[in-house]
C-alpha positions as CSV (number, residue, x, y, z in Angstrom):
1,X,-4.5,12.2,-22.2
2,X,-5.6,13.5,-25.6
3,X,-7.7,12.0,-28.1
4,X,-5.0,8.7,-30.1
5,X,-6.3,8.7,-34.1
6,X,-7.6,5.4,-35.0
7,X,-9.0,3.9,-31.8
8,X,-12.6,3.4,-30.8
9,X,-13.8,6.1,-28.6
10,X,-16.7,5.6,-26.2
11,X,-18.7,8.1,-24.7
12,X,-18.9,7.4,-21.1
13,X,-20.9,9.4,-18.2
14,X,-21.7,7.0,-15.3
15,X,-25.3,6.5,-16.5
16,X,-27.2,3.1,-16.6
17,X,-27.0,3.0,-20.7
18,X,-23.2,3.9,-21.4
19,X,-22.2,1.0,-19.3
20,X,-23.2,-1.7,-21.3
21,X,-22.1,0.5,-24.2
22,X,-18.6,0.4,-22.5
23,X,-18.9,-3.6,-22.2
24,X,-19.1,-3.3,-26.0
25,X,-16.6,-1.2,-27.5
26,X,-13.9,-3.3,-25.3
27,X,-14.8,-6.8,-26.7
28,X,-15.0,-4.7,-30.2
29,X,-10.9,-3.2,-29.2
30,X,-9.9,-6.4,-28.6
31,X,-11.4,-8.1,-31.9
32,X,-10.1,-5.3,-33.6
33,X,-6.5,-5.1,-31.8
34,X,-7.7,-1.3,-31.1
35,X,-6.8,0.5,-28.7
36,X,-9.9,2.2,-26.5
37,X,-10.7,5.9,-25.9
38,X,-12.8,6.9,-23.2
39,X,-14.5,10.4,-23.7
40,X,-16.3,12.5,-21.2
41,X,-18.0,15.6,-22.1
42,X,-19.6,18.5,-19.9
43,X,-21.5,21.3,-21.3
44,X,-20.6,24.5,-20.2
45,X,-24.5,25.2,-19.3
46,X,-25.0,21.6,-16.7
47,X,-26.4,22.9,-13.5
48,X,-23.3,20.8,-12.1
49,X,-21.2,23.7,-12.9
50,X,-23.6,26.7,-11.4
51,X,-23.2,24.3,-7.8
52,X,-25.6,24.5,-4.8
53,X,-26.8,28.3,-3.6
54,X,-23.9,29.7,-2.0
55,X,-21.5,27.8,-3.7
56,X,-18.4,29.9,-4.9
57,X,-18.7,29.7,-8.9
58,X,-14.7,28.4,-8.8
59,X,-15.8,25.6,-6.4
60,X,-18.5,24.3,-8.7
61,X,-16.7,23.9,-11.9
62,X,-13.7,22.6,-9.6
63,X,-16.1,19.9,-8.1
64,X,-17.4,19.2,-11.9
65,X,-14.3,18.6,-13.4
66,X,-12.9,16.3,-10.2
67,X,-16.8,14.2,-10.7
68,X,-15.7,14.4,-14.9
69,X,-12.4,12.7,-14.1
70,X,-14.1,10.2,-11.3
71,X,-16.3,9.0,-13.9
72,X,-13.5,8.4,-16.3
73,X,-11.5,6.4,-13.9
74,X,-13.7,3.9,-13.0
75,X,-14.5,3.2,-16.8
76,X,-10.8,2.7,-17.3
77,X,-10.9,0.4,-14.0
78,X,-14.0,-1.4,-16.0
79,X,-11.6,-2.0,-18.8
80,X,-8.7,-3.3,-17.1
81,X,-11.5,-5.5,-15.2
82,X,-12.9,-6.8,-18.6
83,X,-9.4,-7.2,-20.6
84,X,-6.5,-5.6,-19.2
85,X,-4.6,-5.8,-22.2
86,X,-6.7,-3.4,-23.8
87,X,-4.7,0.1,-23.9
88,X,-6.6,2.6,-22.2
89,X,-6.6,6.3,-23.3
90,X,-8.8,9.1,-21.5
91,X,-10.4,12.7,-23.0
92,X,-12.5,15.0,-20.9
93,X,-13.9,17.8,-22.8
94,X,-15.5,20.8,-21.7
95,X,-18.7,21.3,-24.3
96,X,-21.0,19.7,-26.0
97,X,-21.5,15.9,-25.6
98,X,-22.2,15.7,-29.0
99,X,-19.9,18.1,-30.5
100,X,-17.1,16.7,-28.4
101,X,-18.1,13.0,-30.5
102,X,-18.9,14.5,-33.8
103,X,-15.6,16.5,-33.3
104,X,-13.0,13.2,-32.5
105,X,-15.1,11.3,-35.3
106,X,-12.4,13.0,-37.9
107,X,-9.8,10.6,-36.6
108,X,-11.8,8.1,-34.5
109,X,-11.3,4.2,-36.0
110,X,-15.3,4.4,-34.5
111,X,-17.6,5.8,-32.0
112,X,-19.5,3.8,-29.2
113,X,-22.0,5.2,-27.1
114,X,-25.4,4.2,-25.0
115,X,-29.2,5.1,-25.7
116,X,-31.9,4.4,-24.1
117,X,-34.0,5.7,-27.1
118,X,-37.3,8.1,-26.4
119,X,-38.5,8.1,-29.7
120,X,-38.0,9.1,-33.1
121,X,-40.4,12.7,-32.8
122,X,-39.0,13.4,-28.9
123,X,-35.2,13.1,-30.3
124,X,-36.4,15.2,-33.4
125,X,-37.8,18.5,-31.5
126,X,-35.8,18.1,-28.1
127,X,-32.1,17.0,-29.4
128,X,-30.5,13.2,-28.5
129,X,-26.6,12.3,-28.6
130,X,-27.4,9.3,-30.4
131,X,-29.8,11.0,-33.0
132,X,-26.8,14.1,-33.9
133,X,-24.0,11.9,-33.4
134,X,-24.9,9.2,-36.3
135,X,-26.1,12.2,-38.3
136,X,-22.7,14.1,-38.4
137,X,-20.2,11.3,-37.3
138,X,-17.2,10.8,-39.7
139,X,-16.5,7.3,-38.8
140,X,-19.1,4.3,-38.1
141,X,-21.2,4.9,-34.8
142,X,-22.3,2.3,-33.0
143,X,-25.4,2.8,-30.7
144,X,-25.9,-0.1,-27.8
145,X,-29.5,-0.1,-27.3
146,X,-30.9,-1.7,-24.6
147,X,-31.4,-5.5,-25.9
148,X,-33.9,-8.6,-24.9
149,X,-32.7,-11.4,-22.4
150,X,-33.5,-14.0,-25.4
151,X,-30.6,-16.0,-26.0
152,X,-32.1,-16.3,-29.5
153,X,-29.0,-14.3,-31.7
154,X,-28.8,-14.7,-35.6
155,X,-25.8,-12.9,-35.9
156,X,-25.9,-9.8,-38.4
157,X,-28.0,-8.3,-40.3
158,X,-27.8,-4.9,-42.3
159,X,-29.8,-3.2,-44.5
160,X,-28.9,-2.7,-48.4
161,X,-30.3,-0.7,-51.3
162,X,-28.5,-2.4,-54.1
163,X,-26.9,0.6,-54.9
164,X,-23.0,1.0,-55.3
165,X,-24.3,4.1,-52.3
166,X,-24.6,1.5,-49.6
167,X,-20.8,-0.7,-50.5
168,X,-19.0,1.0,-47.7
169,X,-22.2,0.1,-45.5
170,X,-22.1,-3.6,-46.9
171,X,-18.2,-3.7,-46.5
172,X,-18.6,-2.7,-42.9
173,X,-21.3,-5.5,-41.9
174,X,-19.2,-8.7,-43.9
175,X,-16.5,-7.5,-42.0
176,X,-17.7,-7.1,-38.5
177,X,-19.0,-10.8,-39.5
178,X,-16.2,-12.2,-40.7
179,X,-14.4,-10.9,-37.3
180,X,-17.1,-12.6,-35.2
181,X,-17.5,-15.5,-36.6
182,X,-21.5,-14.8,-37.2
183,X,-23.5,-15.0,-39.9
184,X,-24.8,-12.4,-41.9
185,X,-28.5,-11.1,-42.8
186,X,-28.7,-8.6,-46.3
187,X,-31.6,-7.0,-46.3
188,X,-33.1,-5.2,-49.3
189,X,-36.2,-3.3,-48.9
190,X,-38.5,-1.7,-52.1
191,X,-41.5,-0.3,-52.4
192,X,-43.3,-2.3,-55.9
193,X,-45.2,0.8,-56.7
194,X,-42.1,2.7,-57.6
195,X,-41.2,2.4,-61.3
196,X,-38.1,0.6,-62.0
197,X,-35.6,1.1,-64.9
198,X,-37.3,-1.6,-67.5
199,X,-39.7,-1.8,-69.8
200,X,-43.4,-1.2,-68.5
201,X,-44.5,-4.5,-68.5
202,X,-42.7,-4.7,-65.2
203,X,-44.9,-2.8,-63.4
204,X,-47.8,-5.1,-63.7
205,X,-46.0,-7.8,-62.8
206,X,-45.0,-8.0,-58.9
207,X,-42.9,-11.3,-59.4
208,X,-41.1,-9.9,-62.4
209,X,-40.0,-6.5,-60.4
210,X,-38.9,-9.0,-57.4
211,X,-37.3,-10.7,-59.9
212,X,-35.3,-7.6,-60.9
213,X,-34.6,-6.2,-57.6
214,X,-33.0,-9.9,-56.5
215,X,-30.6,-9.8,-59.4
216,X,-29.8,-5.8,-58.7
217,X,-28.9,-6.9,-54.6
218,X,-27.3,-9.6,-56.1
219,X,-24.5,-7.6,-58.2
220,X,-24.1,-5.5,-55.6
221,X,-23.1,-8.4,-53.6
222,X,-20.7,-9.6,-56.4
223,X,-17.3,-9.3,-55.0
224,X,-18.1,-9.7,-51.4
225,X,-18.1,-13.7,-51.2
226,X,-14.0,-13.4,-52.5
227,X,-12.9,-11.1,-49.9
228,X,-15.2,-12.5,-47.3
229,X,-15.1,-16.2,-47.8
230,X,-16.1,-17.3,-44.1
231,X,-19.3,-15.2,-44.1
232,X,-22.5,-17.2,-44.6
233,X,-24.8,-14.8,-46.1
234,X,-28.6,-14.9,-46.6
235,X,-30.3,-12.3,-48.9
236,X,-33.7,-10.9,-48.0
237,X,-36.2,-9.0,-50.3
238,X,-38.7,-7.0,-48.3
239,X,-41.6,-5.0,-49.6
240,X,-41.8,-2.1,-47.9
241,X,-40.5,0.3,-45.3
242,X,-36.9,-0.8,-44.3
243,X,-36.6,0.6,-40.8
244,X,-39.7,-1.8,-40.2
245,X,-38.3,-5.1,-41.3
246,X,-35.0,-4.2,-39.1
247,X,-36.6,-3.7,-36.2
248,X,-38.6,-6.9,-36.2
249,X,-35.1,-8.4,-37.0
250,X,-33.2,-6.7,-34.5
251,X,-35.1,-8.7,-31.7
252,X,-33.0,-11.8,-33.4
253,X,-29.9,-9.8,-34.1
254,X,-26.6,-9.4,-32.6
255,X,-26.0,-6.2,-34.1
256,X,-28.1,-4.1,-36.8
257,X,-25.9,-2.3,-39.9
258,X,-27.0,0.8,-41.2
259,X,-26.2,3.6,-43.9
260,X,-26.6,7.7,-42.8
261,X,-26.5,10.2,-45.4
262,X,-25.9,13.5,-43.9
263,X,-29.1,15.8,-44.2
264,X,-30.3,19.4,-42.6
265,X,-32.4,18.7,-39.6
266,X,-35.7,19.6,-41.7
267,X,-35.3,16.9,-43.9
268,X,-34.8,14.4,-41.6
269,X,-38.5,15.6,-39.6
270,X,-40.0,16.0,-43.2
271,X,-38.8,12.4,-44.9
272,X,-37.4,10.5,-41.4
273,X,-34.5,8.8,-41.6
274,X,-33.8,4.8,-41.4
275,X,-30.9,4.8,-39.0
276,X,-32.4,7.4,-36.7
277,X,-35.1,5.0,-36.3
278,X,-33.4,2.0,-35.3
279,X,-31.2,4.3,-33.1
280,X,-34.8,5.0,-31.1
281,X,-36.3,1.7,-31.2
282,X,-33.9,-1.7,-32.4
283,X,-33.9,-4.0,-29.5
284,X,-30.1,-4.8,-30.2
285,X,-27.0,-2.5,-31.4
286,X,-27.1,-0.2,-34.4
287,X,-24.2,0.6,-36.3
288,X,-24.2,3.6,-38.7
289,X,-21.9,4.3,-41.3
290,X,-21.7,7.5,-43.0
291,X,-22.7,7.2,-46.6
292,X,-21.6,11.1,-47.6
293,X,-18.7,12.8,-45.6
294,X,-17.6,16.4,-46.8
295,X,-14.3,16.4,-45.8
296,X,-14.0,20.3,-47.0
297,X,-16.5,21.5,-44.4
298,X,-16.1,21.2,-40.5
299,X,-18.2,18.8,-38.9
300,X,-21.0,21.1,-36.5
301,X,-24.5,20.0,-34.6
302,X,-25.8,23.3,-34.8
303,X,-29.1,22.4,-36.8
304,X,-29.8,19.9,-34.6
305,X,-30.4,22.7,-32.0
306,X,-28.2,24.4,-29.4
307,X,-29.4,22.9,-26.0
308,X,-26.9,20.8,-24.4
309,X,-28.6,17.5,-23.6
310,X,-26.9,14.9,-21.4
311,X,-25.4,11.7,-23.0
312,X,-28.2,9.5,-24.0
């Protein structure tokens, strides 16, 4: 069955991490009303395909594809299990497990998908699902890390930098709380050394430049209380790098919220990136909305190198 716009997709391969993924994006269709895609991708390049020595070349890719459709059956047979009211539609592509996500993410409502994270430099120089995906993605990608047995869950927390950039990214998080019922975490982080836009006094004066950077996370929360009444919101200042606060948080969290701009591969390895980060190393979900979506140009992986890696 082909690809339905507007539903959650979840990358599934029968591995150890895209089950609980799976788990995920079916409690998200139903609190959304969503229907549920489940992709499966094969790179033209696995060694499935090439088969055992001896094996006929036709054999191999027709045992590939049958194990491609076995794995996709039994997540549709985990969805019916979890909430069989859930409607169930399947897509088995033949490339790329990350071009094949990157490429439904035009249409996708949002993308699910498992990681067992390897770290930020590893994902970098060898290539990760998780890493391209929330780097290209068109739609919201959420990233099911593996999480801690503590029962200890504040609900949401998401990371803001007061900017009108990071409204869609706000938006996203008062809404995913407002649909769970959880409450929700802002987080701004700022470095003090960095000049802000007021007179100079300011920078000699920490409490003044907190000062200013509350009210600034402030208005950029104006707005949100009216359309999100039943969200009880705490606002956080942090000094410092973001990526760190949000990791210590994420231990406590339910579900981290995240903005991506959409940068070459070197500047990501030069300057790092929050979201890829968290994506590596956040004990809980990680959500990551795309700040900066050309629509004009075709979404493409290809700087993020061209060996196929399995789903991570």
């Amino acid at each position: 069955m082909t690809h339905v716009a507007g539903t959650i997709v979840v990358g599934v391969d029968g591995s150890s991490s895209s089950r609980p993924a799976l788990v995920w994006a079916v409690k998200q269709a139903v609190a959304e009303h969503r229907p549920l895609t489940l992709l499966h991708a094969l790179p033209p390049a696995t060694p499935s395909w090439l088969g055992p020595a001896g094996t006929h070349g036709q054999d191999a890719h027709e045992v590939s594809l049958r194990e491609g459709q076995a794995v996709l059956d039994r997540a549709r047979q985990a969805v019916q299990r979890l909430s069989p009211e859930v409607t169930v539609n399947d897509l088995f592509r033949r490339n790329d497990p990350r071009e094949a996500l990157v490429d439904v993410s035009e249409t996708a409502s949002m993308i699910v998908l498992g990681s067992r994270g390897r770290g930020h430099l590893q994902s970098l120089l060898l290539g990760s699902t998780a890493v391209a995906v929330v780097r290209h993605a068109r739609c919201p990608v959420v990233v099911h890390r593996p999480t801690n047995p503590s029962p200890l869950r504040n609900g949401i927390a998401v990371g803001a930098d007061a900017t009108e950039h990071s409204l869609p990214v706000l938006d996203f998080a008062f809404r995913q709380a407002s649909m769970r019922g959880l409450p929700l975490t802002v987080v701004h982080s700022f470095w003090y050394f960095q000049p802000p836009s007021t007179v100079d006094e300011v920078l000699s004066d920490p409490a003044a430049a907190s000062g200013l950077q509350r009210l600034a996370l402030s208005e950029s929360l104006a707005g949100f209380a009216e359309k999100y009444p039943d969200v009880a919101v705490h606002a956080a200042l942090d000094q410092g790098m973001p990526e760190r606060h949000l990791v210590r948080l994420a231990d406590e969290m339910d579900l981290l919220v995240v903005g991506a701009h959409h940068v070459s591969r070197a500047q990501q390895f030069m300057f790092g990136s929050v979201s890829v980060w968290l994506v590596e190393h956040a004990s809980c979900p990680v959500a990551v909305v795309p700040l900066s979506v050309d629509r004009t140009r075709p979404p493409s992986v290809s700087d993020q190198g061209s060996t196929p890696w399995p789903q991570r």
